[in-house]
TIFIDO-78623 format. One record per atom (N, C-alpha, C, O, CB): x, y negated, z negated. Coordinates in steps of 0.001 Angstrom, whole numbers, padded with zeros to 6 digits, always signed. Glycine has a CB too. Layout:
N
XYZ ...
This chain:
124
+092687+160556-034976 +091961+159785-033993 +091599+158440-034615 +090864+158244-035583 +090695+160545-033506 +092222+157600-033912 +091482+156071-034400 +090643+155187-033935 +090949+154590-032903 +092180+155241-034565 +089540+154941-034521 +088292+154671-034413 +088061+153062-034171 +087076+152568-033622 +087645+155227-035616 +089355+152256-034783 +089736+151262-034496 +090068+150092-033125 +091199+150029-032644 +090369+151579-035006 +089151+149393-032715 +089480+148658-031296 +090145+147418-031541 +089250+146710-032002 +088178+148313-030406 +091271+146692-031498 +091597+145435-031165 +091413+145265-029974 +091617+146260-029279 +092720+145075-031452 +090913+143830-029174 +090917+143366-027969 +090917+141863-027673 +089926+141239-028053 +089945+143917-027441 +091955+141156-027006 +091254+140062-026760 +090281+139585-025892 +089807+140297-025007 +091866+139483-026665 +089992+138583-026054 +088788+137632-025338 +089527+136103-024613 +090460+135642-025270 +087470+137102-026806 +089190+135445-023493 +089657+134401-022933 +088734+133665-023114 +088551+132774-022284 +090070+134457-021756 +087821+133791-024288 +086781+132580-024430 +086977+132564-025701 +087596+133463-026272 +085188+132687-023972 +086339+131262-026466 +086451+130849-027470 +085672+132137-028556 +085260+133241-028200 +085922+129391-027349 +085655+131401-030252 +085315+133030-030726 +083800+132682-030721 +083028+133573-031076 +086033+133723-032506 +083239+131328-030310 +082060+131168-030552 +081489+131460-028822 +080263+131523-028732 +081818+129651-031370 +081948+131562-028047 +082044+132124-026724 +081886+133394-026855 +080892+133926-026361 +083206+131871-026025 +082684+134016-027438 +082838+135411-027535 +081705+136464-027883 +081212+137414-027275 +083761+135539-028417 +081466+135762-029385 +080073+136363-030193 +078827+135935-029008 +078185+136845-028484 +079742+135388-032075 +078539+134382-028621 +077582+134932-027599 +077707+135899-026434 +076890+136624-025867 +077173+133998-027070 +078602+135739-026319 +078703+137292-024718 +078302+138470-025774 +077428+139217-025334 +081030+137849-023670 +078753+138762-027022 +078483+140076-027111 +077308+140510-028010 +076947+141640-028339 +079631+140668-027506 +076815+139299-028314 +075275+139405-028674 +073969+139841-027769 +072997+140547-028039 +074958+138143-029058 +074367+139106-026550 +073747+139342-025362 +074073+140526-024695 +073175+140852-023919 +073947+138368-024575 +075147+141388-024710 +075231+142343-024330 +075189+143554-025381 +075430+144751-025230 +076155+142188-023628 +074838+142889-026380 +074105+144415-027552 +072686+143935-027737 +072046+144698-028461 +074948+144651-029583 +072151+143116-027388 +070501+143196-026801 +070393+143968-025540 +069458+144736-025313 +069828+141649-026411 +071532+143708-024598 +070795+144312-023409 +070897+145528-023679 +069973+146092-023095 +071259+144043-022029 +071878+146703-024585 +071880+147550-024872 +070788+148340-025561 +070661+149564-025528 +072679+147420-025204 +069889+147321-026292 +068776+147565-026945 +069329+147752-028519 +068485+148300-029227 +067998+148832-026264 +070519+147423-029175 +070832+147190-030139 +069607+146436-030854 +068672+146011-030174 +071999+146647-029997 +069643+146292-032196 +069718+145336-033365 +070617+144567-033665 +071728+145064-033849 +069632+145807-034332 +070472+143343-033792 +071314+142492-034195 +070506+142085-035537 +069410+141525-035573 +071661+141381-033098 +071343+142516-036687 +070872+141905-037877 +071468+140753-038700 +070828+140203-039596 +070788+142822-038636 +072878+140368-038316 +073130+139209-038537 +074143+138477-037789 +074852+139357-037302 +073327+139186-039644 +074598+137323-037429 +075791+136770-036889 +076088+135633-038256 +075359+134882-038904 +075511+136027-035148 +077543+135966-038279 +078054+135371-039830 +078817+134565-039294 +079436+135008-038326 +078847+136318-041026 +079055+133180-039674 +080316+131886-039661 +080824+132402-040678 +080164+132407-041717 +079995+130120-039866 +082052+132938-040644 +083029+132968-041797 +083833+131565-042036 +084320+131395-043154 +084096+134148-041510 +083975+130695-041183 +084327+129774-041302 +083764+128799-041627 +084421+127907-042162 +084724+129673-040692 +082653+128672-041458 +082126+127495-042153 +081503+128383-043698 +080921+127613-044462 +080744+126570-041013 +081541+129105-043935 +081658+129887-045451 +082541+129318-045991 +082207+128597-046931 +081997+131382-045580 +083965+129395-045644 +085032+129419-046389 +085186+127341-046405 +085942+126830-047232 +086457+130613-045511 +084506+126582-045565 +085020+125425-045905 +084383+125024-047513 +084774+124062-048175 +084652+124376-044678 +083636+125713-047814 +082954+125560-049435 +084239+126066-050335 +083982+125921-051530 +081313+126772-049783 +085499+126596-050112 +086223+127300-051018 +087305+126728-050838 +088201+127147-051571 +086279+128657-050944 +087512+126129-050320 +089269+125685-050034 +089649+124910-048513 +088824+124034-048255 +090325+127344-049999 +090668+125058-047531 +091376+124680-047090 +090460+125525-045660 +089854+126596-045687 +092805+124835-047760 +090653+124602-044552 +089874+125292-043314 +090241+126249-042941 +091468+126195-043023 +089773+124733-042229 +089899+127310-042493 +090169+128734-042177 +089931+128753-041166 +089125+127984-040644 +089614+129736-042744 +090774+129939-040382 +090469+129743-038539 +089299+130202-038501 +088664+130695-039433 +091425+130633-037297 +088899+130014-037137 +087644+130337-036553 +087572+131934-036740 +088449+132682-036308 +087550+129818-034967 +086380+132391-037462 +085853+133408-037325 +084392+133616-037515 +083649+132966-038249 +086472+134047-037947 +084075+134672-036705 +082418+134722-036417 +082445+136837-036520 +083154+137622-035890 +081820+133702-034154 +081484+137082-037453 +081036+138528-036999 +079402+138950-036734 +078339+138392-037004 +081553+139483-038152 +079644+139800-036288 +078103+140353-035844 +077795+141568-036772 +078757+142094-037332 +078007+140924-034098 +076566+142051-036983 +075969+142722-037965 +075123+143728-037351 +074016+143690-037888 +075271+141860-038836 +075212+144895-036158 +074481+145589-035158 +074498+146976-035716 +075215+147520-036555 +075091+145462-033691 +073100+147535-034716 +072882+149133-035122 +071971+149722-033894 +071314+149045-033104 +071967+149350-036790 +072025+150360-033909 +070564+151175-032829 +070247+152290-033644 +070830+153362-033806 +070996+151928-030976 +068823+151652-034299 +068650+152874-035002 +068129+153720-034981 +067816+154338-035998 +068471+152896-035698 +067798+154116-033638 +066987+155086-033277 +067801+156370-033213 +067354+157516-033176 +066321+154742-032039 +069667+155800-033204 +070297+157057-033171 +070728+157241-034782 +070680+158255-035478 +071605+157072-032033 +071036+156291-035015 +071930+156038-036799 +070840+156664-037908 +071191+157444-038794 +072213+153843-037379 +069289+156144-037698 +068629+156677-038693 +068866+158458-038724 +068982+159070-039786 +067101+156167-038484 +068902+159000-037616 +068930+160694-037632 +070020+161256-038413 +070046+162184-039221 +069122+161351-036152 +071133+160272-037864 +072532+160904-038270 +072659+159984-039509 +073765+160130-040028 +073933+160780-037036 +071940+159155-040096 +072138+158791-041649 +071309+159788-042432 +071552+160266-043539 +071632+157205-042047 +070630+159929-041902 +069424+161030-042654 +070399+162767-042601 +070018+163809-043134 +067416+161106-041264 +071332+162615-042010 +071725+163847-041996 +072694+163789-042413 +072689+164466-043441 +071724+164473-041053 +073747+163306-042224 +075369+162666-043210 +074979+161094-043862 +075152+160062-043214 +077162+162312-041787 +074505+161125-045053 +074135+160101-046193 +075804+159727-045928 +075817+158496-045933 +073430+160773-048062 +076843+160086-045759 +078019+158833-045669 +078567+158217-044519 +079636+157609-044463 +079199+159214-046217 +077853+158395-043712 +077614+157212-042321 +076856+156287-042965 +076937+155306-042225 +076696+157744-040789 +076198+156008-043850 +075535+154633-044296 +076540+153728-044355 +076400+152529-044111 +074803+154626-045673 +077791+154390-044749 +079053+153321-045181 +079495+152400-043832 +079884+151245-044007 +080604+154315-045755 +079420+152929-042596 +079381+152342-041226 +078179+151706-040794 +078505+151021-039824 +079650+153301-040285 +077303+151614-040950 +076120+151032-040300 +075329+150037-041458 +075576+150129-042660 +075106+152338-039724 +074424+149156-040932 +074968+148306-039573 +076560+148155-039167 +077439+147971-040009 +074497+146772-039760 +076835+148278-037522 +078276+148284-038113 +078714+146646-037558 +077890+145751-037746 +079421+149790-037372 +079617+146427-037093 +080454+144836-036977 +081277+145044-036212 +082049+146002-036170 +081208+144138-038190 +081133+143594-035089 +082102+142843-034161 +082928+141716-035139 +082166+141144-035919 +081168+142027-032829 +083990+141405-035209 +084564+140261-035585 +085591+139962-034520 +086468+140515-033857 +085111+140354-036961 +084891+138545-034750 +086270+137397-033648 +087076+136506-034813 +087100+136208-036007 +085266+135773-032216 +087655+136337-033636 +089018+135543-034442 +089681+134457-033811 +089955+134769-032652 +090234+136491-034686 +090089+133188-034135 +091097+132843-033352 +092274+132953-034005 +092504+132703-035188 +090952+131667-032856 +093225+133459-032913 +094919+133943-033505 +095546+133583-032210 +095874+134348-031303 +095301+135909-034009 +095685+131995-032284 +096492+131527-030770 +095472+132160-029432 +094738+131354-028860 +098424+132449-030654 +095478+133186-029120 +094073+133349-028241 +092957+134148-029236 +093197+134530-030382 +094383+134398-026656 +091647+134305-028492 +091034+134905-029552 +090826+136030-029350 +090812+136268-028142 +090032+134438-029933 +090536+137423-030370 +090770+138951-030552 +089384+138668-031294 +088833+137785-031950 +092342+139724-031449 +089066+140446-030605 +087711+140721-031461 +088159+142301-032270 +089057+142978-031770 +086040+140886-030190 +087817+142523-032869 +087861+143898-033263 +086114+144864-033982 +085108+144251-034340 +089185+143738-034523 +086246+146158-033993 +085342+146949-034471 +085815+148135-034236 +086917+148520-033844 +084134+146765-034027 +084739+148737-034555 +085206+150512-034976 +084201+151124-034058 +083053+150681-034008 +084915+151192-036919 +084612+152162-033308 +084054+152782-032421 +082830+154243-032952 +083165+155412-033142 +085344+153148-031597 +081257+153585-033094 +080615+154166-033794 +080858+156464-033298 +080886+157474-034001 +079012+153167-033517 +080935+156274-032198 +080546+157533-031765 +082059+158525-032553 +081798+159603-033088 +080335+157509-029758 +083527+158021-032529 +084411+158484-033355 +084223+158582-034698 +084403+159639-035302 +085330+157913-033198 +083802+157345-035333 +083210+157672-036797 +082438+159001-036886 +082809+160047-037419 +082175+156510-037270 +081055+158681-036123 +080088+159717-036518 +081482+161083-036267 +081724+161683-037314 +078318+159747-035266 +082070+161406-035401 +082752+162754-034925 +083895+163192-036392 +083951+164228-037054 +083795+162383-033136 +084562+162116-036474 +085233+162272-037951 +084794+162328-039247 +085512+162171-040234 +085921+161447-038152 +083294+162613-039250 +082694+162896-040599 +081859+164501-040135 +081304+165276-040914 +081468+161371-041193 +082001+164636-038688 +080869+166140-038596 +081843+166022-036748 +081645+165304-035768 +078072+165788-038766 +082815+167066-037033 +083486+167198-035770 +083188+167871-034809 +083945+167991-033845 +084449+167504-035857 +081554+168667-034923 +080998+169664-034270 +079736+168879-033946 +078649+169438-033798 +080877+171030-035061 +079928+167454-033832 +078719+166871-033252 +078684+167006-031954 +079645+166531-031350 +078537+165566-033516 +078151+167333-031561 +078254+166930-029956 +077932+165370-029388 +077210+164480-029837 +077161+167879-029182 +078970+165466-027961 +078260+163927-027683 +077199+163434-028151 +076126+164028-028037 +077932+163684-026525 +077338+162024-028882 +076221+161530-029285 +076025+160497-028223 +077024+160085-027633 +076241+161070-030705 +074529+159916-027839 +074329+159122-026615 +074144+157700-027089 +073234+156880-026971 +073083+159626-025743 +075404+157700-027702 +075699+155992-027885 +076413+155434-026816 +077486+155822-026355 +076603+155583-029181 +075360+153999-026286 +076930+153536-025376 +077919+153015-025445 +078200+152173-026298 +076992+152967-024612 +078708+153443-024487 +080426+153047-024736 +080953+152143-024994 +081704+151558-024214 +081189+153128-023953 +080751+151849-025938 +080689+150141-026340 +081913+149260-025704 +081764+148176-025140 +080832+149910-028162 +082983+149849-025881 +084221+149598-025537 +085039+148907-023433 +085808+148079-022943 +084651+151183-026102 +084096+150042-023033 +083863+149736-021822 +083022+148286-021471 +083470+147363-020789 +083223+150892-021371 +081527+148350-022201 +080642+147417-021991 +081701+146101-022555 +081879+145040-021957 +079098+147760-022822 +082166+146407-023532 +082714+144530-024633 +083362+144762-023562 +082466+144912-022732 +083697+144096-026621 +084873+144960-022755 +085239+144846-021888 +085115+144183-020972 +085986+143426-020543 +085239+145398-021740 +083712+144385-020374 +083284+144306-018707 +082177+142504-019636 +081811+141538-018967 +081846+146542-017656 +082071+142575-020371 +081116+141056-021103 +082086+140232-021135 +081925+139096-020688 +080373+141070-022819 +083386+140670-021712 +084520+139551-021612 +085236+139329-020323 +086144+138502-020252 +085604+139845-022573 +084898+139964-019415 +085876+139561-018245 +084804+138709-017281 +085392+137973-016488 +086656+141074-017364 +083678+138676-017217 +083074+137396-016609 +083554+136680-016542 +083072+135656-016057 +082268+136862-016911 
């Protein structure tokens, strides 16, 4: 099972990260950081495409299930990254498959579907 999402976006990547900042507040997420990788990298060399990631958690579910599988820490906070690649793509890892591929007898956990929501934020 892969836990893995590529998707694109028809807005820019700095477009992008705001739609999905705003729609992991409305979720009641944490947002603990939004990173310019690109303006990082103009300190090192040669301009690098546009990239932006996000730094999110809800920890009202993650603290239980970190407190109970210590190697879900390795996922959380977890991350959106955009990109531009001719149009722009976001990618992340789908928390509720992680948690299932470390304890496969979890039952639904009541995270939302993130996948659906980034979806329905990018098609505005």
């Amino acid at each position: 099972m892969e836990a893995l999402f590529v998707l694109s976006s028809k807005y820019t990547v700095n477009e992008t990260i705001d739609r999905l900042v705003i729609l992991l507040e409305s979720l009641k997420m944490t947002i603990y950081a939004r990173i310019n990788r690109q303006n990082e990298s103009k300190r090192y060399g040669p301009r690098f495409q546009s990239m932006q990631y996000i730094l999110f958690d809800d920890p009202k579910l993650s603290c239980y299930l970190i407190e109970k599988y210590p190697i879900l820490a390795l996922g959380f906070p977890m991350k959106i990254i955009a990109w531009q690649d001719g149009d722009c793509k976001i990618a992340y890892e789908d928390p509720v498959l992680l948690m299932q591929m470390n304890d496969p007898t979890l039952e639904r956990i009541h995270w939302p579907d993130l996948r659906t929501n980034i979806l329905q934020a990018l098609e505005k």
